[in-house]
N, C-alpha and C positions, 0 to 999 in steps of 0.2 A: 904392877900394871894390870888394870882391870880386862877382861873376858871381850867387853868390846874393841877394843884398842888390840891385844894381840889378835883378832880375827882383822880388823881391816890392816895393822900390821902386814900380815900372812899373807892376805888380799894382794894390797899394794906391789907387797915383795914378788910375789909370784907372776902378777901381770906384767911387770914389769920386766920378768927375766926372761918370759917366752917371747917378749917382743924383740928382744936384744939376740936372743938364740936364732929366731928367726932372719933379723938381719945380717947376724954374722955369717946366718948361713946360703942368705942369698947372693952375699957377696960373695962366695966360693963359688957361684956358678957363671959360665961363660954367656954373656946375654946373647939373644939372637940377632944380626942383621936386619929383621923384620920386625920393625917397632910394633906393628899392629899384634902379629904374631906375640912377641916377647909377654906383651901386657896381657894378650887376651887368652893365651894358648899356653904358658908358661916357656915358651921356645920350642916348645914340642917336647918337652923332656925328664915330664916329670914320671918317675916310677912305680910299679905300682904298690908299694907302698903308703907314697903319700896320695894315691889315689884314689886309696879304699880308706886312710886316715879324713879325705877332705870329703866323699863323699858320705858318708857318716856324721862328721862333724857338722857339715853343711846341712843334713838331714835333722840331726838332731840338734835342737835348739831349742830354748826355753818354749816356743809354742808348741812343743812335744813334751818336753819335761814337766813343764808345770801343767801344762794343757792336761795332759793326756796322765798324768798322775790327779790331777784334778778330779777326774771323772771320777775316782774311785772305785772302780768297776774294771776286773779281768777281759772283759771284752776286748778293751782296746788294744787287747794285744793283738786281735787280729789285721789293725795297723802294721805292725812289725812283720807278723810272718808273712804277710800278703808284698809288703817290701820286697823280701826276698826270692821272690816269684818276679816281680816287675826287673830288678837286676838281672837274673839268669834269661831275659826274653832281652834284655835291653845286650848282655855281652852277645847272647846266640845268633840274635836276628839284626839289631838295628849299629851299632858298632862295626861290622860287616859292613855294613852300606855303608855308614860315613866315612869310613876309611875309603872305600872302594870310590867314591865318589869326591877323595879328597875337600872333606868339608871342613869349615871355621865354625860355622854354626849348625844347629841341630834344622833348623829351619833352610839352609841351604839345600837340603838334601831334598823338600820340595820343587824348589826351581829344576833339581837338575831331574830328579823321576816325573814330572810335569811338565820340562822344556816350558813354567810359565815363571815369569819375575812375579808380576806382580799378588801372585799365591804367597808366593815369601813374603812381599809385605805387607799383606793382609795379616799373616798369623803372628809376623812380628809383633806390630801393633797390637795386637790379642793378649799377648805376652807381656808388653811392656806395660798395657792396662791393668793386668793382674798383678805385677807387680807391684806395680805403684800405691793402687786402691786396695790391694788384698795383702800381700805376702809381708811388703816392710813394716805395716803399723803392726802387724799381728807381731812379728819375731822383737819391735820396740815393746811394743805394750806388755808379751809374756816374758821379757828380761825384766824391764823395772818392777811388774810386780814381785817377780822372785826378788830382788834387789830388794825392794821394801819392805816384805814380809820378813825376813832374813833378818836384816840388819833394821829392824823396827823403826826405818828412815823416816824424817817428818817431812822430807820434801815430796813433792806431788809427782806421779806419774810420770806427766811431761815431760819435767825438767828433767827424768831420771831418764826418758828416751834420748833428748839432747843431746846427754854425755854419750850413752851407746853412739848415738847418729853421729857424733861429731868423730871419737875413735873407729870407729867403722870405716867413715870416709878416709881418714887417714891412711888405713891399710889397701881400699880399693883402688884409691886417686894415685897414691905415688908407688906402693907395694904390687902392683899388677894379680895376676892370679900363681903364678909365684911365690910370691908373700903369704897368701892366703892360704895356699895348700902345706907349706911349711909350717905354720902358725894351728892350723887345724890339725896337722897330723901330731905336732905336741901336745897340745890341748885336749884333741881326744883319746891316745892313752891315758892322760893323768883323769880325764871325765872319767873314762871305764873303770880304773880304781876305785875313783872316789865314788860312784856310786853302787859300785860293790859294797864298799862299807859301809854307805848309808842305808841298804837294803837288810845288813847282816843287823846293825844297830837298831833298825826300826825292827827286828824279829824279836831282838832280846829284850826290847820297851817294852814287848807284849809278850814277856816270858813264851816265846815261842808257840803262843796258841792261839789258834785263828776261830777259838769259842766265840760267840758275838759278834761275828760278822757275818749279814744275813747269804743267805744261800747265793742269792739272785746278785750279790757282788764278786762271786768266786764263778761262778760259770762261764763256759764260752760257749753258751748255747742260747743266743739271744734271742727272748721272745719279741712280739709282735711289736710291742711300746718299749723295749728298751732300744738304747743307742744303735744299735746295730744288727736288726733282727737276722736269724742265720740265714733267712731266705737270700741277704743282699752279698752273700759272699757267692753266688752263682751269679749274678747280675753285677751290678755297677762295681760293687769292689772291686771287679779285677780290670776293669777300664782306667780308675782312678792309677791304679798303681802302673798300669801302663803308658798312661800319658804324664804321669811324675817323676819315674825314673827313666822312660824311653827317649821323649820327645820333650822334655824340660830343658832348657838352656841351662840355668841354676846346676841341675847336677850334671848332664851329658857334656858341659865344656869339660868334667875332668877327663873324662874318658877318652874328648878329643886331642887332649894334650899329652897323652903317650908317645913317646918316639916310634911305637910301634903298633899293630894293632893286637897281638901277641899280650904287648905290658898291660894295654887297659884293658882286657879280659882279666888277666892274674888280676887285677887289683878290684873288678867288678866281683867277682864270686871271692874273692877275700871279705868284700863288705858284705858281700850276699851270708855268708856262714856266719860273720859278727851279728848281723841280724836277728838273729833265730834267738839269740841270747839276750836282746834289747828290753825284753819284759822286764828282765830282774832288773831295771834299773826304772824304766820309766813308767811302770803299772804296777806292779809288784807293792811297792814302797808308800803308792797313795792307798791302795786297800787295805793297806796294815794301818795307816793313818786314821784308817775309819774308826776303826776302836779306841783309837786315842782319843780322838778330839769329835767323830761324829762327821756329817757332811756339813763339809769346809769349803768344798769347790777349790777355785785356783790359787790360795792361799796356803793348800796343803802342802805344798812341797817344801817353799821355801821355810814353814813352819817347822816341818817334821827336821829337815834338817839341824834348826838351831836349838832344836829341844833336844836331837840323841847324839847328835856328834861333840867331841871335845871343844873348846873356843878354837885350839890350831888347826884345826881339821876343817871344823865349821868355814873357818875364811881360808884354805886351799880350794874347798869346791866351790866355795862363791866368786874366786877366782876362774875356776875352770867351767861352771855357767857363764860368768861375763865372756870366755874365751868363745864359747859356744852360741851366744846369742852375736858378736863380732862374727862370726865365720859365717851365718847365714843373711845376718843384713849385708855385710859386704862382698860375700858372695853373690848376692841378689844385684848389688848394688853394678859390679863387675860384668855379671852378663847381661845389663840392661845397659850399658855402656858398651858391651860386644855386637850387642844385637840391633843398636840403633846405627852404632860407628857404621857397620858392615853389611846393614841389610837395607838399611835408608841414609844415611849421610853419604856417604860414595856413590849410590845411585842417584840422588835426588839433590844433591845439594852443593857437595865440590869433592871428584874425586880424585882430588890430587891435597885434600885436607889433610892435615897429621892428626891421625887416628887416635893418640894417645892424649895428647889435649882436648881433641871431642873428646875422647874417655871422660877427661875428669870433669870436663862440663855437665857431663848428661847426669855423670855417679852424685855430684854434690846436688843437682836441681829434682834427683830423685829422693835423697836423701832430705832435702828439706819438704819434699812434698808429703815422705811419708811419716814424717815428723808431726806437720801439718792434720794427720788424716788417725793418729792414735788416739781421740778423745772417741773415734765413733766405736771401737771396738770394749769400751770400757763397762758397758752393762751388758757384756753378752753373756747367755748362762750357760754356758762352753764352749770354750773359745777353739778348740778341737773343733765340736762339730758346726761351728759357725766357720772357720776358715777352710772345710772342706764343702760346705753348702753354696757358700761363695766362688771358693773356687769353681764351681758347675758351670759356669754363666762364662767362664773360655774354655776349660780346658774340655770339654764331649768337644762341643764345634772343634778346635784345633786338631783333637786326636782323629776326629771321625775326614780331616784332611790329610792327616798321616797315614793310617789307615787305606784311605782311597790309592795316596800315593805309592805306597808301601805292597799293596796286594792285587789292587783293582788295577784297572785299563786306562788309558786318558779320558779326559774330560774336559768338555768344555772350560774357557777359565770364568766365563764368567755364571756360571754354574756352579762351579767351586766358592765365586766369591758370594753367590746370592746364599747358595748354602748355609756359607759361614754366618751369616748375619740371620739365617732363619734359626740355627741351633740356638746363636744368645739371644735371641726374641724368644724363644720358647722355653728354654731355662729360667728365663725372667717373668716368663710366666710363672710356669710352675712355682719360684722362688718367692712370688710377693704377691701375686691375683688368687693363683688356683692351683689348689693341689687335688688332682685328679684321685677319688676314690681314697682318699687319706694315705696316698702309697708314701711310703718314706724317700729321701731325698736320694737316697743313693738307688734307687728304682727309678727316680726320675731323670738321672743321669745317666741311665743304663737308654731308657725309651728316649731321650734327646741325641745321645749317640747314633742309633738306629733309624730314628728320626731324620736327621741330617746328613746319612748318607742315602739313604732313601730319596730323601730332596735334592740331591746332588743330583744322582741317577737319572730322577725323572726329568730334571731340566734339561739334563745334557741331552735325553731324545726330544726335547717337544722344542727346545730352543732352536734358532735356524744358526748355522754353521757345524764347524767341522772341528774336532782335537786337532791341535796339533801334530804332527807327524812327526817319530823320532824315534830310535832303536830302543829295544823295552828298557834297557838301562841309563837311555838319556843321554848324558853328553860324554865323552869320551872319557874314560877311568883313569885314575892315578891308582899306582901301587895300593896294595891293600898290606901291605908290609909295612911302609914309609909313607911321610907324605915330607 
């Protein structure tokens, strides 16, 4: 049996068993009463375990993996450790609230410290645009290229998103988030192995010496013109990682799906500590790459892999990439199916709808849309800093609404909503007309944040009316133990 064949072999056999572990072991659990619940929350019950397992997995996905091993460059591990900053504010400060405030979604917790609806569905919509146009083609596009660098496949791109997009929805549409966290937290032990190994293998390719690789790719002291100059870790850096891991739906449903508020802490600073350790898998391995092969860009990963691992090893981890690139499109896919169900179908459309069949309308109409939208990301020349550049143009405006909500006083709502639309006019400035002074993008999302709460501020005094009225905590609390 030839080297290709026992790698998709391995492949085959492996995806195939974690899907079966998974069901077997979702059948062991009691479902909830609350259909909407069950799908979107996992019943409330998941431990935290699988919730530092899903929020990892969720987080790391081939547009990290190959992305961000791509760049070739130590830098980007300031991605990782800045993670782990955004977790320990997301368990201390904002976890707290959703609990206290008995939320489903990360975005409810506007309505209730704003006493406005219609803030919630402004930021939804924010969400489920970024979504759609940003996050799912990037996590389709960086699975199939690791897919076909790997496995030196002749089919195109597309067709290799398809297959993701089509097993994705499978697990989103009828496995709930449930499914997903179980599926993730296997997947990501066997990832963290395996790219342990790939890390120690790519050492020993290059007999252990890091000769010949220039300076400027081992530093974490970025200057002016590289990726991530050090000025921008007092600036925008630390906004981005608080509005990705604080106020994201994608990863804060796990945290809402604890039975307690207790578990999703244990399971937040569980991932917060795996973090710190995430270089050696997903930066580490493309700057040894460098010596190998030279600058490769996003080809490097899936390369490095099939050149130093065994053929059986080779397809175990391209088993546990596919697992991995599955955990964040259908996770994606999940809370845009949460967010739509419960922050606009129930208000706007029929609330007496069965939630989990919207589910699976909105998950599959997302899932072709973002299938659809993978040809545009195909000549990017990093796909890292292309899908955080992107993402600017929601997430300042949304955070700098959390924020408000989160620390500030009331506000007008329609202040709030003029707000929101001046932060993505302005990002979209900076993003395609004008980039002020040559500042780098994560400066520019640093002065759009400030920007648009600044604009919020000044509307609310020059505008005629009055906030709302309502206790500073909003509307009356559920347990902060239970919900």
């Amino acid at each position: 049996m030839g080297a290709g064949a026992i790698q998709w072999g391995i492949f085959i056999g492996l995806t195939a068993a974690i899907a079966l572990l998974t069901w077997w072991r979702c059948r062991q659990e009691v479902p909830s009463a609350d259909a909407s619940k069950e799908v979107f929350l996992a019943g409330g019950t998941l431990t935290w375990p699988f919730i530092a397992g899903s929020l990892l997995l969720t987080n790391i996905s081939a547009e990290q993996i190959v992305g961000m091993n791509g760049t070739q460059v130590m830098l980007t591990a300031w991605w990782e450790i800045g993670a782990a900053v955004g977790l320990v504010i997301l368990a201390h400060v904002l976890v707290p609230m959703y609990y206290r405030h008995g939320c489903r979604t990360t975005t409810e917790l506007l309505e209730k410290r704003l006493g406005d609806a219609s803030i919630r569905t402004a930021v939804s919509i924010l969400f489920l645009l970024g979504y759609l146009f940003i996050l799912l083609p990037v996590v389709l596009y960086t699975g199939a290229v690791f897919l076909k660098s790997m496995f030196a496949l002749e089919a195109s791109i597309l067709a290799i998103a398809i297959v993701y997009a089509l097993a994705g929805l499978a697990y989103a549409a009828f496995g709930g988030l449930r499914a997903i966290a179980i599926s993730d937290t296997y997947n990501g032990v066997m990832l963290g192995v395996m790219g342990l190994l790939v890390t120690f293998f790519a050492f020993k390719a290059i007999d252990f010496d890091l000769s010949g690789i220039p300076a400027e790719r081992l530093t974490l002291i970025g200057g002016p013109e590289s990726d991530i100059p050090w000025t921008t870790l007092l600036t925008g850096m630390v906004f981005i990682h608080l509005f990705y891991w604080g106020t994201n739906m994608v990863i804060a449903q796990r945290a809402l799906a604890a039975p307690t508020m207790r578990e999703a802490q244990k399971g937040i600073y569980a991932a917060a500590a795996i973090k710190l350790l995430m270089p050696l898998i997903v930066v580490v391995p493309g700057v040894l790459a460098y010596k190998l092969y030279g600058d490769v860009g996003d080809v490097t990963y899936g390369r490095l892999v099939a050149d130093v691992l065994p053929p059986w090893l080779a397809g175990a981890f391209a088993a546990m990439i596919f697992g991995a690139v599955l955990s964040s499109f259908n996770s994606c896919l999940n809370s845009a199916a949460a967010l739509y169900a419960m922050d606009l179908h129930v208000k706007y459309v029929n609330p007496q709808a069965d939630l989990k069949r919207v589910g699976q309308r909105v998950a599959a109409a997302f899932a072709i849309g973002g299938v659809a939208l993978v040809p545009l990301y195909q000549n990017a020349e990093s796909i890292v800093a292309t899908m955080q550049k992107m993402n600017g143009l929601y997430s300042m405006p949304v955070l700098a609404a959390f924020l408000v909500a989160v620390v500030g006083r009331r506000v007008l709502s329609i202040a709030l909503r003029a707000g929101l639309l001046f932060g993505v006019g302005l990002y979209a400035v900076f993003t395609f007309a004008w980039q002020p002074f040559g500042l780098h993008y994560i400066h520019l999302m640093a002065i759009t944040l400030a920007s648009t709460i600044a604009m919020i501020y000044a509307l609310d005094r020059v505008l005629p009316g009055s906030a709302p009225s309502a206790s500073s905590d909003g509307q009356p609390e559920a347990s902060s133990a239970s919900r």
